[in-house]
VOGU-3710 file (C-alpha; in Angstrom, 3 decimals, decimal comma):
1> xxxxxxxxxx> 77,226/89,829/119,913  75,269/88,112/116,885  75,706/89,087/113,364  72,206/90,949/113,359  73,877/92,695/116,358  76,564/94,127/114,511  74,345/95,060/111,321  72,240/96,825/113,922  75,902/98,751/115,019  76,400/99,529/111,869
11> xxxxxxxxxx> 73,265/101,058/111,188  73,749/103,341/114,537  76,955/104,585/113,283  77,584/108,169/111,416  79,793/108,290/108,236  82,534/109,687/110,227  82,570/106,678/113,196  82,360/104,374/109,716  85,625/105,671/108,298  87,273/105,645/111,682
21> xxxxxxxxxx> 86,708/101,789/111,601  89,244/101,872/108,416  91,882/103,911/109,865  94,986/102,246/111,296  97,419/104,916/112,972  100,864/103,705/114,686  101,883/105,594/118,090  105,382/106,681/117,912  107,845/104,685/120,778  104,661/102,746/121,399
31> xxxxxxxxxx> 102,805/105,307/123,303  99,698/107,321/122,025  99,591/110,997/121,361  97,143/113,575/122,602  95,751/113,751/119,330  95,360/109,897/119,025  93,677/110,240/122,306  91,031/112,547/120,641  90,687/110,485/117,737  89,846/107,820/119,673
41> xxxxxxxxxx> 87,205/109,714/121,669  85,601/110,711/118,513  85,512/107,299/117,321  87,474/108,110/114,137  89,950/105,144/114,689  89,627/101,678/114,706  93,048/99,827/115,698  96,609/100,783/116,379  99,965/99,491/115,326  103,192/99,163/117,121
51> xxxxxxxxxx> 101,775/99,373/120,499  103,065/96,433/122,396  102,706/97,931/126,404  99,657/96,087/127,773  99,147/99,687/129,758  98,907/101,593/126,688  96,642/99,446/125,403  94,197/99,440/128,443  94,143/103,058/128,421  93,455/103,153/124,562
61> xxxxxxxxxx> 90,659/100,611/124,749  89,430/102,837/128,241  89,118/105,907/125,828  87,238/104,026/123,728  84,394/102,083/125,624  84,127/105,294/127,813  84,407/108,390/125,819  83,422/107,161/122,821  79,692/107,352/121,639  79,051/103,593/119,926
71> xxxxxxxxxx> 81,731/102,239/122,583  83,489/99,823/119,767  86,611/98,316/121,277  90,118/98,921/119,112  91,881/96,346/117,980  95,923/96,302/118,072  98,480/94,536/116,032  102,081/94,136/115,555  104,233/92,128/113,930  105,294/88,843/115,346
81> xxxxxxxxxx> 106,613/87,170/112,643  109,247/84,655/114,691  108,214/85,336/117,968  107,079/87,983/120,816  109,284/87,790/123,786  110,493/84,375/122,926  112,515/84,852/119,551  112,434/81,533/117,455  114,487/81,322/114,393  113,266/83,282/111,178
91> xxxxxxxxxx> 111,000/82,226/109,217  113,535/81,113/106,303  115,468/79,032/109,134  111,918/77,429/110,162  110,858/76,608/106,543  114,882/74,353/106,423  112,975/72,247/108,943  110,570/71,370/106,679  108,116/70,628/109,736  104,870/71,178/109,876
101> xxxxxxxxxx> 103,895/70,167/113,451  107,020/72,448/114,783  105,693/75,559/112,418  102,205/75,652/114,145  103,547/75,226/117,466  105,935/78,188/117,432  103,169/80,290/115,751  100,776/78,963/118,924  103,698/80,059/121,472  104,157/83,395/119,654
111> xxxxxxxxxx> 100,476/84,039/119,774  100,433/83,140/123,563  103,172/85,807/124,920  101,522/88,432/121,997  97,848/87,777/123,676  98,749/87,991/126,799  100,084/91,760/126,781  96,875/92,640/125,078  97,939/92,370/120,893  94,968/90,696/119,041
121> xxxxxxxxxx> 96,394/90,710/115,477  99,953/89,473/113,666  100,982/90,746/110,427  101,688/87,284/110,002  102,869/84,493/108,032  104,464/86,411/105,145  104,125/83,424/102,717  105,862/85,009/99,782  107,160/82,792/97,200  110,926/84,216/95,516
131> xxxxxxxxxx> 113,483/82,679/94,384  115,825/85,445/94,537  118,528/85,812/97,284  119,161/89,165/96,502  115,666/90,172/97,841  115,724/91,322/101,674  112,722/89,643/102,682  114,275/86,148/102,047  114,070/86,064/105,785  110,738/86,192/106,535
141> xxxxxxxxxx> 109,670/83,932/103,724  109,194/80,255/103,096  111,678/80,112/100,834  111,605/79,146/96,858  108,587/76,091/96,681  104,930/76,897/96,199  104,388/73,390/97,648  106,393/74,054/101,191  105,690/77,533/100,922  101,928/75,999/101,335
151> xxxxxxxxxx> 102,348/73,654/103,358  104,051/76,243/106,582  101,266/78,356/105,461  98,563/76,216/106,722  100,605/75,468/109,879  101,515/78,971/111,007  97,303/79,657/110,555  96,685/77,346/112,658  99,255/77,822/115,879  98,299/81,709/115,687
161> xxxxxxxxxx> 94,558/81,488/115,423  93,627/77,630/116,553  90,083/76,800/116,521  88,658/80,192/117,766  89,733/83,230/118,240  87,639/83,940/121,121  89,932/82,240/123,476  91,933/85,533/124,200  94,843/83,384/123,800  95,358/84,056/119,954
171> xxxxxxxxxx> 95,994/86,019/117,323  94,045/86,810/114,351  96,598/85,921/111,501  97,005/87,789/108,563  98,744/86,336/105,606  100,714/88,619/103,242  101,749/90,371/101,064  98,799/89,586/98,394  100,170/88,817/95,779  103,141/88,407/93,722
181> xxxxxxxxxx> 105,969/90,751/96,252  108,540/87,701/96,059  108,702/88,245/92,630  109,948/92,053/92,587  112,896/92,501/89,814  116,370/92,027/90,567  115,156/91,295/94,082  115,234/95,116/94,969  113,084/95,983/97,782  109,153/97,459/96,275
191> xxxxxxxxxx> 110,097/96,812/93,156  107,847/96,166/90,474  106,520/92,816/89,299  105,746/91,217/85,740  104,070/87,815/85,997  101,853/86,191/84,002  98,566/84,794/85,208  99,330/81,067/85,122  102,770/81,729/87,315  100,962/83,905/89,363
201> xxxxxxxxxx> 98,260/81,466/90,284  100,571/78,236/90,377  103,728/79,760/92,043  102,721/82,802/93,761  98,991/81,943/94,932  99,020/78,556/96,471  100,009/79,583/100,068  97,705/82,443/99,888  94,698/79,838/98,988  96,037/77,101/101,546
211> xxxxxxxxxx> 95,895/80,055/104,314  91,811/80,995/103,454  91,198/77,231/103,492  92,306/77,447/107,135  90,707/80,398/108,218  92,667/83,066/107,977  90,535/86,052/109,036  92,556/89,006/107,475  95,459/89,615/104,653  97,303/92,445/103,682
221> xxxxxxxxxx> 97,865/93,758/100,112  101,730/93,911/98,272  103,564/96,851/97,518  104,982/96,483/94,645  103,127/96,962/90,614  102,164/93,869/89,771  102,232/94,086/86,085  101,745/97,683/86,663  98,802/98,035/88,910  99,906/97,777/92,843
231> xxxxxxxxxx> 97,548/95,952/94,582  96,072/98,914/96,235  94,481/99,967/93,020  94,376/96,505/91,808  90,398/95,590/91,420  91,663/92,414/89,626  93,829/91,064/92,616  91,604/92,471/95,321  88,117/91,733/94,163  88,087/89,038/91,118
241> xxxxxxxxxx> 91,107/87,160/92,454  90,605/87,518/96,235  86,828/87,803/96,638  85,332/86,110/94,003  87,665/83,340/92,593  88,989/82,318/96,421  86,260/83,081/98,342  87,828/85,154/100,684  85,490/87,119/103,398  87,563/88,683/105,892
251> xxxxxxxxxx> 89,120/92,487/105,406  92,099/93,503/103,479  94,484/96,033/104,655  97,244/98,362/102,821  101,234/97,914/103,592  102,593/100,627/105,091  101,595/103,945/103,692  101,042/102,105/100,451  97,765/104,048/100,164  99,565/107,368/100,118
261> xxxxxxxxxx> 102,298/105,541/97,750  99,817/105,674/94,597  101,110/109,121/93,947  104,630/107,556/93,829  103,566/104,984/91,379  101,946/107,454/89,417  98,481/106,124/90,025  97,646/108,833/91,685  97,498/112,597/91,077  97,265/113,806/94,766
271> xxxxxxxxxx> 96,286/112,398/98,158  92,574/112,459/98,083  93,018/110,301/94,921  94,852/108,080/96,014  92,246/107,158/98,697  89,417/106,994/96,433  91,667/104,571/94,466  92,601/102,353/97,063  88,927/101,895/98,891  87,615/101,427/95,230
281> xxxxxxxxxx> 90,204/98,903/94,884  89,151/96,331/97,776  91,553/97,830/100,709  89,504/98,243/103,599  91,815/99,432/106,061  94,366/102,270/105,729  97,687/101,223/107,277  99,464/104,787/108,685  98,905/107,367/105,835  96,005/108,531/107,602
291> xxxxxxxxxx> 93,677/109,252/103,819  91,093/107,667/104,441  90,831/109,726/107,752  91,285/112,374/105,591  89,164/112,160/102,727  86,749/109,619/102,817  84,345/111,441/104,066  84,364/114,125/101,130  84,723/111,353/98,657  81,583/109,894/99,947
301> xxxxxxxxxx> 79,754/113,071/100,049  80,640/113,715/96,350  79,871/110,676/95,347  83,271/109,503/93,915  82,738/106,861/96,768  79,692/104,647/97,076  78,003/104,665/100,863  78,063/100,807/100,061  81,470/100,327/99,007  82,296/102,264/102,951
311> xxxxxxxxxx> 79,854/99,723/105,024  80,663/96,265/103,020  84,291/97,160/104,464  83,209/97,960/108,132  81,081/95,339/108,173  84,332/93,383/107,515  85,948/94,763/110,275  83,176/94,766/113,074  82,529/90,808/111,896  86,458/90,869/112,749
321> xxxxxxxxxx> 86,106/92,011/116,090  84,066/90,112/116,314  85,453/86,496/115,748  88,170/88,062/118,105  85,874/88,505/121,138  86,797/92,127/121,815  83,347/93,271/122,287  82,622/90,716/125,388  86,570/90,726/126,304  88,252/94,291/124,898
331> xxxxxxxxxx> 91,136/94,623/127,962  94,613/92,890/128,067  94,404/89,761/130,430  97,810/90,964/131,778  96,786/90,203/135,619  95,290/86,987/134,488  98,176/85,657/132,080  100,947/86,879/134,613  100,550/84,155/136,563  100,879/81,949/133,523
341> xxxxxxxxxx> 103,814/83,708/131,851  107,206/82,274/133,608  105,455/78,747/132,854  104,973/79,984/129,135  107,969/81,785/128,756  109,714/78,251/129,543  107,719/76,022/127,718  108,610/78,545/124,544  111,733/78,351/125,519  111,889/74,514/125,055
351> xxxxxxxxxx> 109,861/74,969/121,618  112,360/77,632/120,790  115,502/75,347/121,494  113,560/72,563/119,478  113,199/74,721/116,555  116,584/76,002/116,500  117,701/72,490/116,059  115,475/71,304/113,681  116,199/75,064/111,108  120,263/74,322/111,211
361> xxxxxxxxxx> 121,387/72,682/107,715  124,437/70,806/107,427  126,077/71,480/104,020  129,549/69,894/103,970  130,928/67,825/106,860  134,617/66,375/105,235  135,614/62,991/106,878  132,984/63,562/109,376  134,861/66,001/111,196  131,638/66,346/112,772
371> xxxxxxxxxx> 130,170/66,276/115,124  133,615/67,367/117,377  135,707/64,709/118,334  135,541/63,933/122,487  139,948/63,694/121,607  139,755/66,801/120,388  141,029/69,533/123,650  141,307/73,084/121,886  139,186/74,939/119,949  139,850/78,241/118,441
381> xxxxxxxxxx> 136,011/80,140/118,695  136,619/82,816/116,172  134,205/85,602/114,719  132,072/88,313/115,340  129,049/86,858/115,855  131,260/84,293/118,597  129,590/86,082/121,604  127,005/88,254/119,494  123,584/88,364/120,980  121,492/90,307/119,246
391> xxxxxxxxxx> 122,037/89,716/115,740  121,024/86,017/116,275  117,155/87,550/116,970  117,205/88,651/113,440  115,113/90,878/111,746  111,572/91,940/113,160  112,342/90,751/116,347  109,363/92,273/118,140  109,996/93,067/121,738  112,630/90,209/122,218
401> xxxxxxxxxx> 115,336/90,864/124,841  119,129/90,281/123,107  120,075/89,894/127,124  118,400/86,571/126,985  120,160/85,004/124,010  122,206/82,327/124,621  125,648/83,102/122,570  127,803/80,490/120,582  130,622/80,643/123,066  128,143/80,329/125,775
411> xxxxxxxxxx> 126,595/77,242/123,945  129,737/75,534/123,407  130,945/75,707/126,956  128,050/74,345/128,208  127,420/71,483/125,922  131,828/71,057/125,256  133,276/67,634/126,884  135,320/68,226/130,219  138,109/69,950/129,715  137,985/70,824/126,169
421> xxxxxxxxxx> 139,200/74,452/125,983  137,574/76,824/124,264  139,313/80,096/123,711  137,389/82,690/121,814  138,311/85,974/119,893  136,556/88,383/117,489  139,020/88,178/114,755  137,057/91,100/113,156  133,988/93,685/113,112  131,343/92,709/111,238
431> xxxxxxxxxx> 132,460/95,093/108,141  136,263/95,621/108,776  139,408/93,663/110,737  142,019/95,352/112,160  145,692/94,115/112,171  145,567/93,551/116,272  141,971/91,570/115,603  143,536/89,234/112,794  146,587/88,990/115,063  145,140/88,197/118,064
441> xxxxxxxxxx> 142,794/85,127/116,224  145,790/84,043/114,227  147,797/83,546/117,399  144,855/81,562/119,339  144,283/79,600/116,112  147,857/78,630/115,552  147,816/76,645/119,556  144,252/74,976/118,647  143,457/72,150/117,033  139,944/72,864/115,512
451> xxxxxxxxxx> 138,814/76,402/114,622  135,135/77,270/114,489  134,829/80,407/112,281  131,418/82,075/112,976  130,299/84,540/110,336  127,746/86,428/108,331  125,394/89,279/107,797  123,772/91,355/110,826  120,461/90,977/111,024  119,849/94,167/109,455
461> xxxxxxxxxx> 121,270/93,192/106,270  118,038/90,847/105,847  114,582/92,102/105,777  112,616/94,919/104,706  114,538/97,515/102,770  117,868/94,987/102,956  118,065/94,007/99,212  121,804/93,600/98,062  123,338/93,412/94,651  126,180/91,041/96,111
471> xxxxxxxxxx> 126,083/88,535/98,977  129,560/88,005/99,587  130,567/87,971/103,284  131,523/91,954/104,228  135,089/92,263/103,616  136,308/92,168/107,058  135,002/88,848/107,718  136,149/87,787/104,366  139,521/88,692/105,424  139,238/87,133/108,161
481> xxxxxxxxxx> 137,896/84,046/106,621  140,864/83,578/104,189  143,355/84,300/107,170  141,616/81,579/108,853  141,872/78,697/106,046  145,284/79,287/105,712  146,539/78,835/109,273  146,441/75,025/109,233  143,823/73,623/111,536  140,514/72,373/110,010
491> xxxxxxxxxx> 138,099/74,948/110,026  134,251/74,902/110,309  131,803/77,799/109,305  129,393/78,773/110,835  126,996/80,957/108,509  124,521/83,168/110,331  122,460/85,065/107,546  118,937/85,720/106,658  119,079/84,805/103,014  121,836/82,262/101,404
501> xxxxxxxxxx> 124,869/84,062/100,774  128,333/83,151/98,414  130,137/80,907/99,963  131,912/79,513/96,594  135,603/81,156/97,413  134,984/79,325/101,071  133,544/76,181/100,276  136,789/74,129/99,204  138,884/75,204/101,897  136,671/74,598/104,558
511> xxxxxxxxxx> 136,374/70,932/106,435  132,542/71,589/107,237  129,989/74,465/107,095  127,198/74,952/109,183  123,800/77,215/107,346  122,472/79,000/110,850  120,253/81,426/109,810  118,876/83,474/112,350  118,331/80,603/115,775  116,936/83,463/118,383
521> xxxxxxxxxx> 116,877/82,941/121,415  118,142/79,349/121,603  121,234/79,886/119,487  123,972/79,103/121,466  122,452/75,674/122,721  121,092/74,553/119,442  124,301/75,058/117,761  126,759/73,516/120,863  124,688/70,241/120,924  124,887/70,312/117,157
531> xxxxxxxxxx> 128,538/71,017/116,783  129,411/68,343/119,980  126,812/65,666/118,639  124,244/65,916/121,461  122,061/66,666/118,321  122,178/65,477/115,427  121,599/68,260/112,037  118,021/67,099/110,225  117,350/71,161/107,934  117,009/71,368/104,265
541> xxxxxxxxxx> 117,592/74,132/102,417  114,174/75,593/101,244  115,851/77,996/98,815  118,855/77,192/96,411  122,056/78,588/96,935  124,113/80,236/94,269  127,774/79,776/93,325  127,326/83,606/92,607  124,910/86,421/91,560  125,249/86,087/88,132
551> xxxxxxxxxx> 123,189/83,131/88,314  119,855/84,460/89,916  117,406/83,453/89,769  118,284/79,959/90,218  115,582/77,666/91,463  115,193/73,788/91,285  111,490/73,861/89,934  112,746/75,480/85,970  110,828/74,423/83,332  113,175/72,198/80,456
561> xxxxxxxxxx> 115,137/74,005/77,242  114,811/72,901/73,649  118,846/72,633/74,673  119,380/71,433/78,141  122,641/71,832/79,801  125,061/69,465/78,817  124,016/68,947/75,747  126,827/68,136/73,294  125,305/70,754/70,963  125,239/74,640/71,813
571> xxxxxxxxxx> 123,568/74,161/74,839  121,559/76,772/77,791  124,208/77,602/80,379  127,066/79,961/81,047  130,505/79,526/79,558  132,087/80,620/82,699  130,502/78,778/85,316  127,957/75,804/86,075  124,183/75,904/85,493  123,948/74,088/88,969
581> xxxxxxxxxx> 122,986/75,765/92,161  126,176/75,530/95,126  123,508/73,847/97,177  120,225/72,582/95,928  116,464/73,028/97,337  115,842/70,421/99,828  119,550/69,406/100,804  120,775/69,113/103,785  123,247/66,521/105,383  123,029/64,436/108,758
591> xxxxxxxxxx> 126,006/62,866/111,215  124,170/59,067/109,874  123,740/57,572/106,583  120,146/57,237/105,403  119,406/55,179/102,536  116,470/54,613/100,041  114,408/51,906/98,570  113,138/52,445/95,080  109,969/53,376/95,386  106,698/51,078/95,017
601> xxxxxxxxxx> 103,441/52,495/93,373  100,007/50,688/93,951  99,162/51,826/90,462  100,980/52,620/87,198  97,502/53,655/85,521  95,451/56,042/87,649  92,523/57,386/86,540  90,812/60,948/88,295  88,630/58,762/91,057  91,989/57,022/91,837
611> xxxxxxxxxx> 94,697/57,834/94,390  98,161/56,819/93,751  100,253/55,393/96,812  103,997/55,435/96,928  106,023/53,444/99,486  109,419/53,952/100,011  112,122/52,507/102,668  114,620/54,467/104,562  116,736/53,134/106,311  119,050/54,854/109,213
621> xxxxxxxxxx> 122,839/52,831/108,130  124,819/54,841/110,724  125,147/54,172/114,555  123,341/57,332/115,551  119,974/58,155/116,085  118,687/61,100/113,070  115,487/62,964/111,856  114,973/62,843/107,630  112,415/65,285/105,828  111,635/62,490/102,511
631> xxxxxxxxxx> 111,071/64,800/99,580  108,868/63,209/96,798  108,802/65,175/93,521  107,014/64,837/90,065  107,001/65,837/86,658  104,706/65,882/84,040  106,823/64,284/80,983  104,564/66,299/78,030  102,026/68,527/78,125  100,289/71,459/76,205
641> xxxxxxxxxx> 102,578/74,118/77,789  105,746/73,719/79,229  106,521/71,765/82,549  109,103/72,259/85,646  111,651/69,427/85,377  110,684/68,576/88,910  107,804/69,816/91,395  107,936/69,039/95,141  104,188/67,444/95,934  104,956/65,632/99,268
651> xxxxxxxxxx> 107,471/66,028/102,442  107,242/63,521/105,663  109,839/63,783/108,001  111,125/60,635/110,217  113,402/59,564/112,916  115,008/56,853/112,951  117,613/54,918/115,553  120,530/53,073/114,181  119,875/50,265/111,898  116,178/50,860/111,919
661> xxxxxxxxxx> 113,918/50,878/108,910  110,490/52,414/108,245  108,346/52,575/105,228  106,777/55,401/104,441  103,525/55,907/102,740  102,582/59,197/100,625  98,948/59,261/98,717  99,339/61,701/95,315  95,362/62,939/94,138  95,218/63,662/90,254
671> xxxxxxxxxx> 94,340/67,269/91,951  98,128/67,034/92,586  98,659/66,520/88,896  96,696/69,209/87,596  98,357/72,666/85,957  97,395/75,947/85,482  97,271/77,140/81,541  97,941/80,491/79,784  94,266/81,874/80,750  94,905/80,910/84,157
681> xxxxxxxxxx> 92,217/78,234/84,252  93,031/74,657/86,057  93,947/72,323/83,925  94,203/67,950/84,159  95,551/66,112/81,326  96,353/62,615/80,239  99,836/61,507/80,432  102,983/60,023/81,600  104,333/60,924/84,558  107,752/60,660/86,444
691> xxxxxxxxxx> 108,056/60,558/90,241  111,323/60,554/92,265  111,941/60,109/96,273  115,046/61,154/97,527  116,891/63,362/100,222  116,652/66,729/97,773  115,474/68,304/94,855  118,954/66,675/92,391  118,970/63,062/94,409  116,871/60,055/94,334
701> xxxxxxxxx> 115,835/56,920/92,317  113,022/57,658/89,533  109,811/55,544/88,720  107,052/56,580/86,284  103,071/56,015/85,964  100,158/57,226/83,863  97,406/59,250/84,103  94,344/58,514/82,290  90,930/61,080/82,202
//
């Protein structure tokens, strides 16, 4: 089908078959309902949600290119955000591996196992920027940096959708949530959002804009007000921002009932409204409130909705059907791909192991008590996420099977030296410990000689609708924690969480502690080669840690204070605790030593046709083998508004055996150096310049240069 093809469609089509092109309805348990059978007979729907049985889908898509009168073929989505059968670690846990190449091949795996049971469409990458650990959706985000939150952006774009979509092997991608959710106040779930244009664009935006560059043929609109508009009656966002300043083509669809959710906000009066609002607005497809089904129609008829404003938007989403090849190849390749699968499924598995590795930060490792010592014969494996399974797939696990995750005990035995025993024991629930639970783990701990504590929050704690005022461990691990440190035996935590949580009270009293995230599948392996050395620990935090709530937000890339912390003089800061983070962005620690040259610029005067090159030397001083993700950051020393004290603008990531050196190149544009002003226009100015390379966002030796325009 050619474009004048689908114009032609178009023009065949009644008002009602055009609205049914806008309407997205979810089956309940997966499985369509008599009346979503009719609907789709009639034409008056145009994909599906939360179907993820390749039979359900044939018989959906049957209804449609039989029964139907234009024939169109539906189009089905779901949300794999870390995975489809094969669970890779969450998004927050990829984005601490800082890689790139690793990002777009889990995305390509994911979009392999989704395609295959008939799924065209991921509500996928959720690139929103926050730099609030209270906020649920910490998990599925790339963590605090515009830069890295860019850079994975670009990467998960192109694993899900490749070079064309047509391949029946992909998935249409759909970056989200347009724009500004990371943002919402006191990190509370839909809350609203005051920004001002320039953060907005510099902060919030870039991932968005990196994501279009590549392709990406869909997004989906925020929840939240943003500076009290929600994006579904946001014109600015939707059409000035999205259409006309970035260029974007493809079709936008509403959150989850956020059309319906105008009334909430207040935007609304009633229902019929709210949909007038929202199609006004630049949302072309209704996710699950079912108003546009509804309404539209009358809207049109009365003229409160222009017959233009209705095609522009199917046009969108027949061009997107497209680009998807559903019109030539509508059915599930389930017969086809079967034969493919086991192959797949172990090939993701590998990826998945891979990845687990590469998301686990090291944050404290005292007198190298790690990795485990081969002299070392009893461990104490203590916790309730010790043989856990399905809180290590995380949140939005899509149809991943908790039977096939490897556990921590399991992990450990397999990867443990001979005759190392490993005796294991609860200790506690996940929200209360009972005196036989602490009992039994003090006794086992007492007769070991290393105890591995493994804690944190379920997986439910993190995501959507999981936004907590405190992120202390629950109490019963807490308890169980302190009981642990107290014993005798060197303890190591092991933190499994979908956000950073306080660890202050811990920190101290532990000999090393382990940032796990959410590993999936792969857990248990990733984290026994880690803990026994087969692997050595290469993540970096991509959100700061706080020493406790009253600090947030807390975020490396602040802008300076007439009275800078530390100052001799009345200074900004608390008077009851540090200004620092607990952890910084972009740290991370390794079983070898890696150490830095200062680094060597090709210029110290660049003008706007020049490119500035920095070199800098690493070198691996330890006797192990290790992976480093080189962090080069800038700042702009005075300019006509107010700069971050540092801004990430480069990451390369190396391995390097023992004693080996490499030099490493990175190439900074005066694009790089540009800012965004109060009117939200781009901005390059003249100036000095400092640049640091180092191991994280506090380390690193500094060097300056000039830019001249």
């Amino acid at each position: 089908m050619i474009e004048s093809e689908i114009t032609n469609l178009l023009s065949l089509m009644t008002l009602e078959e055009k609205i049914g092109q806008l309407v997205q309805l979810s089956a309940q348990n997966g499985c369509l309902s008599h009346e979503q059978k009719t609907l789709i007979e009639k034409g008056y729907v145009g994909s599906f949600l939360n179907i993820s049985d390749p039979d359900q889908i044939q018989l959906a898509q049957q209804i449609s290119l039989c029964k139907s009168r234009l024939k169109i073929p539906l189009l089905f989505a779901y949300d794999v955000l870390h995975g489809f059968k094969t669970i890779f670690p969450i998004p927050i846990a990829l984005a601490s591996s800082m890689d790139s190449e690793l990002v777009e091949k889990v995305a390509h795996g994911s979009a392999l196992e989704a395609r295959s049971n008939g799924i065209h469409w991921t509500f996928a990458p959720m690139v929103d920027v926050t730099r609030d650990p209270r906020w649920g959706r910490v998990a599925e985000c790339p963590g605090e940096d515009p830069y890295l939150a860019a850079l994975l952006s670009s990467s998960w774009i192109k694993g899900f959708q490749g070079n064309t979509l047509c391949s029946s092997s992909l998935l249409a991608a759909c970056p989200k949530h347009f724009v500004g959710y990371g943002a919402v106040e006191g990190g509370r779930d839909y809350n609203t959002v005051n920004i001002p244009i320039q953060l907005l664009k510099e902060v919030y935006l870039p991932a968005f804009s990196e994501a279009f560059k590549k392709g990406a043929f869909s997004t989906m609109a925020a929840f939240p007000a943003i500076n009290g508009l929600p994006p579904a009656a946001n014109p600015y966002l939707l059409k000035d921002l999205l259409r006309d300043e970035l260029g974007f083509k493809g079709p936008v669809i509403s959150d989850w009932n956020a059309v319906k959710e105008l009334i909430q906000h207040g935007i609304a009066e009633n229902e019929k409204e709210a949909a007038q609002i929202a199609i006004n607005s630049g949302i072309d497809i209704d996710m699950a409130s079912g108003l546009y089904l509804k309404y539209l129609k009358e809207l049109v008829q009365e003229g409160k909705v222009k017959q233009e404003t209705i095609d522009k938007a199917v046009l969108r989403v027949l061009c997107f059907k497209h680009k998807l090849g559903l019109f030539s190849s509508p059915y599930p390749q389930v017969e086809k791909n079967n034969k493919e699968f086991q192959p797949l499924i172990q090939t993701n598995r590998e990826i998945a192991l891979e990845a687990a590795q590469k998301s686990v930060v090291l944050l404290k490792n005292e007198q190298a008590i790690l990795p485990i010592a081969p002299n070392i014969s009893s461990i104490a494996l203590i916790g309730p996420f010790s043989t856990e399974k399905k809180e290590h797939l995380g949140p939005w696990p899509a149809i991943g099977d908790p039977q096939e995750v490897v556990t921590l005990a399991e992990g450990m035995k397999e990867y443990a030296p001979p005759g190392t025993k490993i005796v294991v024991a609860r200790g506690s629930d996940y929200f209360s410990s009972s005196k036989e639970q602490l009992q039994q783990a003090i006794e086992i701990a007492q007769k070991s000689q290393l105890i591995i504590a493994a804690v944190g929050e379920k997986a439910r704690m993190s995501g959507e609708a999981a936004s907590r005022a405190f992120l202390d461990l629950p109490a019963g691990q807490s308890q169980l924690l302190e009981t642990l440190l107290q014993i005798g035996p060197p303890v190591i935590i092991v933190v499994f969480s979908g956000r950073p949580l306080d660890l202050c009270k811990f920190i101290s009293g532990a000999k090393a502690v382990i940032q796990a995230w959410f590993l999936g599948t792969q857990t248990g392996r990733a984290l026994g080669q880690i803990l026994f050395g087969l692997c050595n620990p290469s993540g970096k935090l991509p959100i700061s840690f706080p020493r406790s709530v009253g600090q947030i937000p807390i975020y490396y890339r602040h802008l300076a204070t007439g009275r800078p912390s530390g100052w001799s003089i009345p200074c900004s800061g608390y008077i009851d605790q540090a200004t620092t983070p607990l952890f910084p962005f972009g740290y991370g620690l390794s079983y070898t030593t890696f150490h830095y040259s200062f680094p060597r610029l090709n210029l110290t005067r660049i003008t706007p046709d020049k490119i500035l090159e920095v070199y800098v030397e690493i070198e691996n001083r330890g006797n192990i083998a290790g992976e480093e993700s080189i962090q080069l950051y800038i700042r702009d020393a005075t300019a006509s508004i107010s700069r971050p004290i540092k801004e990430l603008k480069a990451v390369r990531r190396v391995c390097l055996q023992p004693g080996e050196k490499q030099t490493v190149k990175f190439s900074i544009s005066p694009s790089d150096l540009a800012f965004i002003d109060f009117e939200g226009e781009k901005k390059l100015e003249a100036g000095r310049f400092f640049l640091w390379v180092g191991p994280n966002s506090i380390e690193g030796q500094k060097t300056h240069f000039e830019l001249m325009v």
